[in-house]
N, C-alpha and C positions, 0 to 999 in steps of 0.2 A: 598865154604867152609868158613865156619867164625871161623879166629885164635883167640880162647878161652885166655886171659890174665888169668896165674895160678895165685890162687886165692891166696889171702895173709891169713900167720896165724891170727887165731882171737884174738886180745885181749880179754883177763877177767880180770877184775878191780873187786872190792869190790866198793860199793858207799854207800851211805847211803841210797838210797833209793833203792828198788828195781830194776833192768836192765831191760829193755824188752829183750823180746826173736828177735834174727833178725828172719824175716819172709823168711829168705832163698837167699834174693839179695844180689849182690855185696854192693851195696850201698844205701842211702837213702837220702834223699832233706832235708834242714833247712831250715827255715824265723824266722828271730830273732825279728819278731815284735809281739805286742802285741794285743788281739782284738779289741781297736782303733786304731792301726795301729803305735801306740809310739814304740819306738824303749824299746825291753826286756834288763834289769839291766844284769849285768855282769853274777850275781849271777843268776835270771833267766833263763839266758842263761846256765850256767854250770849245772845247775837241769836239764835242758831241755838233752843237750848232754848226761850227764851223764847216761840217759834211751837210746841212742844209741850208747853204747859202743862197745857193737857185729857186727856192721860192717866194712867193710875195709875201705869204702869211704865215708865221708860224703860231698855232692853238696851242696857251698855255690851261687846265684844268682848275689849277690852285696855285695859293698866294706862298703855300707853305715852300721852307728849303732855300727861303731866297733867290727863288729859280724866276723871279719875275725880275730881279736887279741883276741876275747874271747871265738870264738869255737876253736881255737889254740891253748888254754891256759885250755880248759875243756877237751878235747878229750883226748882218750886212749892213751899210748904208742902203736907204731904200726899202729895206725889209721890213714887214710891221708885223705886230703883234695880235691876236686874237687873243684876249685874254677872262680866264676865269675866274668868280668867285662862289666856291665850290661849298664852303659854308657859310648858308645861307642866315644860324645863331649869329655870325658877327660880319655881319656885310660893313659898317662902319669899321671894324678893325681891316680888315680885306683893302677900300677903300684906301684906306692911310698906308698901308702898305705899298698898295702901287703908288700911289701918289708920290713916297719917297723914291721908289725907284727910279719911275720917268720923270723927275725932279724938273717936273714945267714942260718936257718937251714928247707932249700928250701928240702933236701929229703924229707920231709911230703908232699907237694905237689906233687898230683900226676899229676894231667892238669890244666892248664888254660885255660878258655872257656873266648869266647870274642862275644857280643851280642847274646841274646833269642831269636830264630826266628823271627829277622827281616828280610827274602827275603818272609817267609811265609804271615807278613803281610802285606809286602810292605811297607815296611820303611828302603828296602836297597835292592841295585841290588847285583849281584856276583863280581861285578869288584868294587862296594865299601866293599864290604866285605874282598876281597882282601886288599884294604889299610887297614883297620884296624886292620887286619891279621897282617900285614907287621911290623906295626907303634908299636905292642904290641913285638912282638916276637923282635923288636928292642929296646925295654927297658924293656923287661924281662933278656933277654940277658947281655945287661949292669948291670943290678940288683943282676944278678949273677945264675938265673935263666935256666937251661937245661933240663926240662920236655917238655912235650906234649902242642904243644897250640892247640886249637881246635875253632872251631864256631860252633853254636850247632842250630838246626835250626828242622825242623818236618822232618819226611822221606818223605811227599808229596811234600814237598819244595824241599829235595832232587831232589828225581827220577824225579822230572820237571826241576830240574836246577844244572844237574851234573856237570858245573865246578866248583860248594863247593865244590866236590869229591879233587880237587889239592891240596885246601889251607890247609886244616889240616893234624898233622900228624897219625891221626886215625880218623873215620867217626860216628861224637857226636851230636845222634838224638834225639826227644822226639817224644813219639808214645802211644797214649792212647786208648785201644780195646773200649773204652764207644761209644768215639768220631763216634767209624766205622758205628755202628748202625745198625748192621747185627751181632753180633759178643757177644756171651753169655758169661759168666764168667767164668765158666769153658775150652773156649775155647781161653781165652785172651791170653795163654801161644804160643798155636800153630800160632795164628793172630799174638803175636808178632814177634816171631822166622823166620814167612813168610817174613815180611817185613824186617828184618832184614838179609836176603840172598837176597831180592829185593835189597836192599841199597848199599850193598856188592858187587852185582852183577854189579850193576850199576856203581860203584867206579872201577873198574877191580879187585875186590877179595881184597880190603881192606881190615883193620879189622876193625870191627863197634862197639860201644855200643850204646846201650839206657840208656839214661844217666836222662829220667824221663817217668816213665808208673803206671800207678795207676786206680784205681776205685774209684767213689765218693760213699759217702754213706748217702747222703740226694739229693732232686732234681727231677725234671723231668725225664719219660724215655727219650732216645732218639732210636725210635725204639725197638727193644728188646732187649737194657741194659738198664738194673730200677738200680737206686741208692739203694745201703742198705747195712747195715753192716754186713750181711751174702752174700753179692754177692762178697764185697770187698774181704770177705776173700779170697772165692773162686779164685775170678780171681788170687790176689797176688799166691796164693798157687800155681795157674797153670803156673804163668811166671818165679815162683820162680823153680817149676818141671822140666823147657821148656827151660828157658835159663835165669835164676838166676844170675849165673855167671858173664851174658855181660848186668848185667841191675839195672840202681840205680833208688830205690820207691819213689814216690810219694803221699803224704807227708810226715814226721813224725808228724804234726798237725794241724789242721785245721787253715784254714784262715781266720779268720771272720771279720778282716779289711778289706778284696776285697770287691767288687762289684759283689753280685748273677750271673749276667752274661748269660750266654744263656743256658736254661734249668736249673738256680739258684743252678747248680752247684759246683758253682767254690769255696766257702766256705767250702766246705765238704768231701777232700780227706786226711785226718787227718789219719794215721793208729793207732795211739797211745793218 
């Protein structure tokens, strides 16, 4: 059984520009960059948040771009932050970063995540992911910091290397129904919800979220998921039916700084 986090009220804000509607998830992903890949103005950035008002959580990646003081400083009342520290060489510089941003008022923060699937790529075992565990939640702590630290890693990473299951205080995966390649849009919701009691299951009955799931909407099939922006809908609507609740989207924009990548997808999971 996976214990559901009761969902926080939604903010509604007035903006200047129209809000997106949330498509139903807990939460939603930022990249504060720009399609060269320059880091987006303060002011960019506040336009940008300002269209994801209606979620509880927004997932930042990295400290870089001062996109941790400026989606801070853009976001709703009531909105918190999922936040990253992406390298994991200066987790004490990361650390002192946020810590000037949310200058003491750490309840907006809801977790800190510490490396992006690195055991998935192999660019970190479980017992260094432990130090870095360690090293973080020991200068979060000093910082003044008492939320959730997590590492956040794939569920295939997972369920091959259950002692991630110890070090976090909740189990913070990414899991994308494209990737399965058996697994249509309309059924991303049930795909994800399965792995999602896999993981759970795996952990001795944690509680989990998927903390990035999405569909791209330009790209190669992979199998029988074709990219498009009427599959994207599809799928979100179905994770959002399925288990909404225990799951932040991927992306609020496209990426078109990255590199195409494998099946020239990786630019094109933009919801907004």
């Amino acid at each position: 059984m996976i214990s559901v986090a009761s969902p926080l009220p939604h903010a509604h804000h007035q903006h200047k520009r129209s809000v997106a509607t949330n498509i139903g998830t807990r939460g939603i992903t930022y990249s504060p960059y720009s399609s060269t890949g320059d880091c987006k103005t303060t002011s960019e950035v506040a336009s940008d948040v300002a269209e994801l008002a209606d979620y509880d959580l927004i997932r930042l990646y990295g400290v870089d771009c001062n996109q941790v003081a400026n989606v801070f400083s853009a976001k709703a009342d009531g909105q918190k932050l999922f936040l990253g520290i992406y390298y994991v060489s200066d987790i004490q510089g990361a650390v002192d970063t946020i810590s000037s941003a949310v200058d003491g008022v750490w309840d907006d923060i809801d977790t800190v995540s510490v490396g992006n699937e690195l055991v998935n790529s192999g660019e970190a075992t479980v017992d260094q992911i432990s130090g870095y565990i360690d090293t973080a939640r020991t200068a979060l702590t000093a910082a003044g910091y008492t939320g959730s630290v997590v590492s956040v890693d794939t569920h295939v990473a997972i369920l091959a290397n259950t002692g991630l299951c110890d070090l976090s205080d909740y189990i913070a995966f990414n899991a994308h129904a494209y990737w399965d390649g058996n697994t249509l849009p309309e059924d991303a919701g049930k795909w994800l919800l399965g792995n999602m009691q896999a993981v759970s299951s795996a952990c001795g009955g944690k509680r989990v979220m998927c903390v990035e799931s999405g569909w791209p909407t330009q790209g190669d099939d992979d199998g029988v998921a074709v990219p498009s922006t009427a599959n994207q809908k599809t799928a979100l609507s179905s994770i959002a039916d399925v288990c909404g609740n225990d799951t932040i989207a991927f992306n609020a924009f496209n990426d078109l700084w990255k590199d195409p990548g494998t099946y020239g997808v990786e630019q094109y999971w933009g919801i907004y």
